[in-house]
N, C-alpha and C positions, 0 to 999 in steps of 0.2 A: 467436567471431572474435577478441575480445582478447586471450580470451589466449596466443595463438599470436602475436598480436601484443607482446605482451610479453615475450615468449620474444625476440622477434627484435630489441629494444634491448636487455635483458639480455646477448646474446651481442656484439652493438655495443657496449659499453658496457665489455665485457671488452678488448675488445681496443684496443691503440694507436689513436689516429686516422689514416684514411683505409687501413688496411691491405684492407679488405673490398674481393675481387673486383679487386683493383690499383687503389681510387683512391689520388690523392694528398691528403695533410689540407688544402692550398691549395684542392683544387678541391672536397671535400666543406664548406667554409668558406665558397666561392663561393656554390656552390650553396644553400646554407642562405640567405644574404645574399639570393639572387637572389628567395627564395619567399615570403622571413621573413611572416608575415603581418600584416594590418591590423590592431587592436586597439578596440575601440570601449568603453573602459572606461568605465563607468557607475561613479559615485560617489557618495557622500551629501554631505551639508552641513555649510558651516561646517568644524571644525574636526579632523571627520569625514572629509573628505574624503582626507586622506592615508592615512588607512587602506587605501584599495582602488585607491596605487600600486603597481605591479608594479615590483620591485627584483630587489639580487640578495640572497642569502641571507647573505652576509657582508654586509652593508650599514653595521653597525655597529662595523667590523673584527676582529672576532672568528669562529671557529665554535661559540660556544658558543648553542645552538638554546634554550636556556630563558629567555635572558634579551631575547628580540628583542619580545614582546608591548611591555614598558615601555620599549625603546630604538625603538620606530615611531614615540611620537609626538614627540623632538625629535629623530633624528638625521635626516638625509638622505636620501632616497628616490630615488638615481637610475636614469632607465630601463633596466633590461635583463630580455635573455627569453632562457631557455638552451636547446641545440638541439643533436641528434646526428644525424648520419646514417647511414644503412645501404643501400649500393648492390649493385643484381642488374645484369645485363645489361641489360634491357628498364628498369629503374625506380630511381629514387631514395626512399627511404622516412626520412620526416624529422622526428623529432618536436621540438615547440617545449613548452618549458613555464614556466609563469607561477609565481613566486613572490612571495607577499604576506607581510609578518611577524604579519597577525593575519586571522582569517577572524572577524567580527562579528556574523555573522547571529546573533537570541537575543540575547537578555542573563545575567548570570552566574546568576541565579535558574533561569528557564526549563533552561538548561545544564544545571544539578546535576541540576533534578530528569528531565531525557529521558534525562541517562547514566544516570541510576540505572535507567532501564527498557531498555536496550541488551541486555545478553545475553536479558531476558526475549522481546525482539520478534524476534530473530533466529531463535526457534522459530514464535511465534506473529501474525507479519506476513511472510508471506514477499516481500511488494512492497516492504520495504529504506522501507518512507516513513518510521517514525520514525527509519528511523538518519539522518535524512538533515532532522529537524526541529529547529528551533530550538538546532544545536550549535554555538556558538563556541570557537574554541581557537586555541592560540597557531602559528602558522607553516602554512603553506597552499601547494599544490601542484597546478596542474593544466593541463592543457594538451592537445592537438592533434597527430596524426599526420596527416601532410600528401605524398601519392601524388604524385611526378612522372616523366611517363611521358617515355623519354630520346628523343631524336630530335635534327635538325637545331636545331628551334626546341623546346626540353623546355617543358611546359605541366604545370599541375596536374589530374589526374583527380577524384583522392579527397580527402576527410578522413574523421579521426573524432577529437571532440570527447570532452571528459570534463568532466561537472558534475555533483559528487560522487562517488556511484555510477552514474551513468548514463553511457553512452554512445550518443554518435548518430553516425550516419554519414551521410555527404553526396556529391555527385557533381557536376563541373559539367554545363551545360545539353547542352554537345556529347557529353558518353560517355553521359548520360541518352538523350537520342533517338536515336543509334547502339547502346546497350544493352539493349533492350528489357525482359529475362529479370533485372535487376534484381530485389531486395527492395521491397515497396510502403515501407515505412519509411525511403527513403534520402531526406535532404531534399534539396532544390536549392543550391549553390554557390556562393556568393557571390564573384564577382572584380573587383577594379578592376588596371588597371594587371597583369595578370598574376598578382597577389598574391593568396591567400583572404584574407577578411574576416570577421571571428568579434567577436560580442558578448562582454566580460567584464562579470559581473554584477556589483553592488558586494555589500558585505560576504559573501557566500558566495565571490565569484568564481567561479563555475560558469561553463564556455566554451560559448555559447549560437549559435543561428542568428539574425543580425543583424535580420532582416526581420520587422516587427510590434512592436517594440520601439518602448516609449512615454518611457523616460527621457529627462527635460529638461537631467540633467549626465550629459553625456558628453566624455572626454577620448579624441581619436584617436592612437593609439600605431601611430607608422609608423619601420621599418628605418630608420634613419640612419647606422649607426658611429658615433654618438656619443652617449653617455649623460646625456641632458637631467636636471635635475632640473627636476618637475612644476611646481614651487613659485618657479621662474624663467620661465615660461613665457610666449611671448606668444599671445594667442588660447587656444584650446581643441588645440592642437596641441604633441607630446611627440616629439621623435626619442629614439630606443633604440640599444643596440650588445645586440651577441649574445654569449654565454660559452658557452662547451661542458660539458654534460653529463660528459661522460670527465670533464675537468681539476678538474674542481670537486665535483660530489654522489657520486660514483663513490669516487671520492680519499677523501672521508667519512665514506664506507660500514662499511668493516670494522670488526670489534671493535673493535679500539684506539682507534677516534675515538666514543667513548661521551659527547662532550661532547654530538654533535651528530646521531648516528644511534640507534635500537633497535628493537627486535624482530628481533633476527636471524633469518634462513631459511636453512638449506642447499639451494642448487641444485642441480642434476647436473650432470654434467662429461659435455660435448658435445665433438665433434670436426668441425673444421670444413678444409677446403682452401683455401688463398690463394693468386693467382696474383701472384708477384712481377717489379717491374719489367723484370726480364732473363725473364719467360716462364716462371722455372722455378715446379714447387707444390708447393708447402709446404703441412702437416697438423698445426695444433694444435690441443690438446685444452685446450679452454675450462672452466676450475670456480674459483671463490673461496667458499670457505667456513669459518664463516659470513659473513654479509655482513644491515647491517639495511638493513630494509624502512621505517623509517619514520624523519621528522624528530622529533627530543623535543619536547614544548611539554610546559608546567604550568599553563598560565590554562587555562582553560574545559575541554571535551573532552581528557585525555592524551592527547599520542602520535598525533596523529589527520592530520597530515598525511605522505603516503605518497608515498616516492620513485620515479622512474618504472617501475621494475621492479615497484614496487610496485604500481600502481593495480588491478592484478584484484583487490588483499586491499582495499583502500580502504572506509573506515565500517565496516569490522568483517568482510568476506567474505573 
């Protein structure tokens, strides 16, 4: 199922904002705003704790992606969560994704020595657990595809979550018991206020299902338009602003920006139909190549956090 899902921000992604299916970027920026979701960031202690703010990836005003591990702990962390949309007739399909400048889980010892056994497990574990054990590395990436189905009043159906290599997928309560013929594996939906609500873990930051969740530091990261810094904050409460996927990690991507992308992939070159505001349709053919797949880091695990097109290859698949 992913990866067809990631086929289909890839091709988003290609293209200008809002052009899919005639929206306008106003109203794909609306929308995004209107769903953005809850954030229940869990954190460690003490001094710790900034580590597992969600920022943006220039945070330090730079694109240069190796040197953000040692510029997290004094520069500023303010909130944001980046977000593309992709609209059909019936649906809006929205992913949100979370960027940290350092994923902590592990310490630098434990690190060396699980990379050093990476390509060996990827033969001889096929259940991805060690790739997925005690690796910290520099720059981190993950997030949520978020289903809304359009109507008078447009409501959330679906998600699907990414923590690490895994993915899970979720439904709210209303298309669960209207849906019968469902996967037994889809969890229950978390909503307040119209919004889903997704747990971030602290130092892995893996996007989790909120419910049973024992953490005692938790910061609630809720849509505002305005990018709170954590470290001002009153209470246990963080408002965010949103940035676009297209203008910012997209933009990064190709060859030339090798401060702050690699592993390039060649994609295929798709053709796609848009209906333009005057009705008429227009057919272009979609390819950038190459184009990388992943953010650089140098601390812990290389190379190991994976841009959104990226996440089917994420931990090494």
């Amino acid at each position: 199922m992913w990866n067809r899902n990631a086929w289909i921000l890839l091709v988003l992604l290609v293209l200008p904002a809002g052009r899919a299916f005639g929206g306008a970027p106003d109203t794909h920026e609306k929308i995004a705003q209107q769903f953005a979701p809850i954030l229940l960031q869990e954190t460690g202690a003490g001094d710790k704790e900034r580590f597992d703010y969600p920022t943006r990836a220039d945070f330090d005003g730079d694109w240069i992606a190796t040197n953000d591990w040692g510029h997290a702990k004094t520069y500023p962390l303010p909130a944001y969560v980046y977000y593309s949309v992709l609209e059909t007739e019936m649906h809006y399909f929205i992913h949100y994704a979370v960027f940290h400048p350092r994923d902590w889980k592990g310490g630098p010892v434990k690190t060396k020595i699980w990379d050093g056994f990476r390509n060996l497990s990827r033969i001889t574990d096929p259940s991805r657990v060690i790739l997925d054990m005690a690796l910290s590395h520099e720059n981190d990436l993950e997030g949520v595809l978020v289903v809304i189905e359009k109507g008078p009043e447009p409501r959330v159906i679906f998600a699907e979550t990414l923590a690490h290599s895994k993915f899970t997928k979720f439904a709210t309560a209303d298309y669960l018991r209207d849906h019968l013929s469902l996967p037994q594996n889809v969890h229950l939906l978390t909503i307040e206020g119209g919004r889903p609500v997704f747990a971030v873990e602290s130092k892995g930051h893996g996007i989790e299902d909120p419910r049973g969740r024992t953490s005692k530091r938790v910061l609630i990261y809720r849509f505002t338009g305005t990018a709170e810094d954590p470290e001002k904050r009153m209470g246990n409460n963080v408002g965010y602003a949103l940035l676009s996927i297209h203008d910012t990690f997209w933009d990064m991507a190709p060859e030339d920006m090798k401060s702050f992308s690699t592993k390039r992939l060649n994609y295929s070159r798709v053709s796609f139909a848009f209906r333009e505001e005057n009705g008429a349709i227009e057919t272009e053919k979609v390819c950038r190549n190459p184009i990388g797949s992943r953010i650089r880091g140098k601390r812990g695990a290389h190379n190991f956090a994976g841009f959104p097109w990226g996440w089917q290859t994420i931990s090494g698949k």
